[in-house]
C-alpha positions in Angstrom: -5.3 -115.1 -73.8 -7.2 -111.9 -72.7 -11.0 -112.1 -72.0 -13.0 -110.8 -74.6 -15.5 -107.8 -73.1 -18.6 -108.1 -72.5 -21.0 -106.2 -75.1 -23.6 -104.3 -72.6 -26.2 -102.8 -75.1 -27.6 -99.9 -73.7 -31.2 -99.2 -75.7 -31.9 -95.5 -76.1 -35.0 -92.9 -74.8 -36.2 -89.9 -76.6 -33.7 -86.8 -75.1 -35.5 -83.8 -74.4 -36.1 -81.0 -76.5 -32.7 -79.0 -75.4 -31.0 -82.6 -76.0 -30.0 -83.4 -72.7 -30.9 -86.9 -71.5 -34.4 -87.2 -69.7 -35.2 -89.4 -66.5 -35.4 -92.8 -68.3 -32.2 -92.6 -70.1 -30.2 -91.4 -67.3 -31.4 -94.5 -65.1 -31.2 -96.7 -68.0 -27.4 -95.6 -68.7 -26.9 -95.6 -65.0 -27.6 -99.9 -64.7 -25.6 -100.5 -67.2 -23.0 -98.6 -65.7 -23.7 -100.0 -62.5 -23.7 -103.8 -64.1 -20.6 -102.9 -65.7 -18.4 -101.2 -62.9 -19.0 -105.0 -61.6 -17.2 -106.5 -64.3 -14.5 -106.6 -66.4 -13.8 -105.8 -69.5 -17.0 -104.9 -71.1 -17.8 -102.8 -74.4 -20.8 -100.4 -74.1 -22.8 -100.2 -76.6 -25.4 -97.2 -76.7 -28.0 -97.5 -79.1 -30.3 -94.6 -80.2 -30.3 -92.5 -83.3 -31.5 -89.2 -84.2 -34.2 -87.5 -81.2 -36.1 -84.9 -82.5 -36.6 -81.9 -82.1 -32.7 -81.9 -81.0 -31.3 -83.3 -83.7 -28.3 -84.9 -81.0 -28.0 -88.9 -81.4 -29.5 -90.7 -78.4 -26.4 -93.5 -78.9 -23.8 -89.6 -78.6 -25.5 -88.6 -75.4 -25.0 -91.9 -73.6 -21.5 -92.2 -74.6 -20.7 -89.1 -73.4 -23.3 -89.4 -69.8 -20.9 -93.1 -69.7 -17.4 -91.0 -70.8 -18.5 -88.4 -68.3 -19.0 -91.4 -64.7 -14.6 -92.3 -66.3 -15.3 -95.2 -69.0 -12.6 -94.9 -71.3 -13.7 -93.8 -74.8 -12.3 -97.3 -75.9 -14.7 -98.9 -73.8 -17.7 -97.0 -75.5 -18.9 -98.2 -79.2 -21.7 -95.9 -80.2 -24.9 -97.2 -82.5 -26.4 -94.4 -83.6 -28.5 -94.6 -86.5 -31.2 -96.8 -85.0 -34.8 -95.1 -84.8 -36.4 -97.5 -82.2 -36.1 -100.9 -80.6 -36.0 -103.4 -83.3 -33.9 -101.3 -85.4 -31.4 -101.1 -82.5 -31.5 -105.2 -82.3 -30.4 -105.0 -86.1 -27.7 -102.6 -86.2 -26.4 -103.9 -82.7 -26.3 -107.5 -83.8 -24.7 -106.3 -87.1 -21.9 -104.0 -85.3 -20.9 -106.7 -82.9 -21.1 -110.0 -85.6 -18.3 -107.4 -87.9 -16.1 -106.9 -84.8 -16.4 -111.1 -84.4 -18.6 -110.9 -81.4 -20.0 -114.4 -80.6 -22.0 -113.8 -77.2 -23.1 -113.3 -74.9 -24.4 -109.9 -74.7 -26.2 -108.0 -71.8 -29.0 -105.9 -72.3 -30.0 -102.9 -70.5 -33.2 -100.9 -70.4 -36.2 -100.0 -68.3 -38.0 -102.7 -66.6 -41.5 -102.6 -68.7 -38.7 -102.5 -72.4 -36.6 -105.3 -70.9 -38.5 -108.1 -72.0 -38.8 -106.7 -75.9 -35.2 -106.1 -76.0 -34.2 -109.8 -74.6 -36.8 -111.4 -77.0 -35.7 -110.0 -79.9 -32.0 -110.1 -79.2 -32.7 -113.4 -78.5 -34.0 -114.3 -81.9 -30.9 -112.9 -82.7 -29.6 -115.3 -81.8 -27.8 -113.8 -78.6 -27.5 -115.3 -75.6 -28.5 -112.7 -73.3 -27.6 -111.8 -70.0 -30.2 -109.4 -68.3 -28.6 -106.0 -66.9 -31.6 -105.9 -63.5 -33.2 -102.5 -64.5 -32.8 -99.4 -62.8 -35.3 -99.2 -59.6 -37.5 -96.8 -60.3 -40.6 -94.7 -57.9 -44.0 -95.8 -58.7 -45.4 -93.2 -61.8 -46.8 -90.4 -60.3 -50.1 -91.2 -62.3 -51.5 -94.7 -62.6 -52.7 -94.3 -66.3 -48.6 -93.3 -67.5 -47.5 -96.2 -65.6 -50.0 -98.4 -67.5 -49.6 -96.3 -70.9 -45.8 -97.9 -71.0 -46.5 -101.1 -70.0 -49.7 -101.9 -72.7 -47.7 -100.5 -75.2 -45.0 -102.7 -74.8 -47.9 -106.4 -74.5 -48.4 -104.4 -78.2 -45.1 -104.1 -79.8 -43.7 -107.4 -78.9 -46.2 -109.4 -81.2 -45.5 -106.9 -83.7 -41.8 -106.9 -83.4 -41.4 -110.6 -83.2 -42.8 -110.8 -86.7 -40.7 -108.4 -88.2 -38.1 -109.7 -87.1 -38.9 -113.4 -88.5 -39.8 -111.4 -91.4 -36.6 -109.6 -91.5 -34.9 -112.7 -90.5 -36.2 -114.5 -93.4 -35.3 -111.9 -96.0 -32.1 -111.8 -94.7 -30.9 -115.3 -94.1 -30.6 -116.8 -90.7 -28.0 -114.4 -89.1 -30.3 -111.5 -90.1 -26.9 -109.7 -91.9 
């Protein structure tokens, strides 16, 4: 009986104006193709919707950056509708429970996002397997560096409790 793949859920970044993919996504699609190459089979799944001013899907642009390093189209299933992190946890979780998905599933994303997106895939119900984030230089400006990394002590409270809250509204499975 053939190995189901592995689901590597790719969480999106804001595209730049033009559309094309900015610094963080490309090293954030890069690990996960990196983590993948290593194994076999695995399911990509880029998650990101609509990144204005574009108008281009974050989830499109990574399946074709991922389509574009020779992963088969089949190997690619694109989330694009989700607006931010915790929406991306909800419509990932719901793509993968309708295709029968049972876990685990591997989550990629810059090292000061990681931790969100494993908590909250977690309360999933997931069990996770962490894609090791893309190395990155030290920001060029101390403040940035810091900007990212109190914002995320912020949303993870606040995330949690939506997503009890959604959780709860929803039923267990949070379909």
């Amino acid at each position: 009986m053939p190995q189901p793949p592995l689901p590597i859920v790719i969480f999106g970044a804001r595209l730049q104006p033009d559309g094309a993919p900015g610094r963080t996504l490309w090293l954030r699609v890069a690990a996960a193709y990196t983590f993948g190459a290593a194994r076999t089979p695995v399911l990509y799944v880029p998650t990101g919707g609509v990144s204005p001013p574009s108008g281009l899907r974050e989830g499109d642009v990574m399946a074709t950056m991922l389509e574009a390093a020779g992963v088969p189209p089949d190997a690619v299933l694109v989330e694009g509708t989700a607006p931010d992190t915790l929406a991306s946890v909800i419509a990932c979780t719901r793509l993968l429970r309708q295709r029968g998905h049972v876990g685990p599933v591997a989550v990629a994303s810059s090292a000061y996002h990681l931790p969100r997106c494993l908590v909250l895939m977690r309360m999933m119900g997931w069990p996770v397997v962490r894609v090791p984030p893309p190395p990155v230089p030290a920001a060029r400006r101390w403040g940035r560096r810091w900007f990212w990394r109190l914002r995320e002590v912020a949303a993870v409270p606040w995330d949690v409790l939506l997503l009890a809250a959604y959780r709860l509204r929803a039923g267990r499975d949070g379909d």
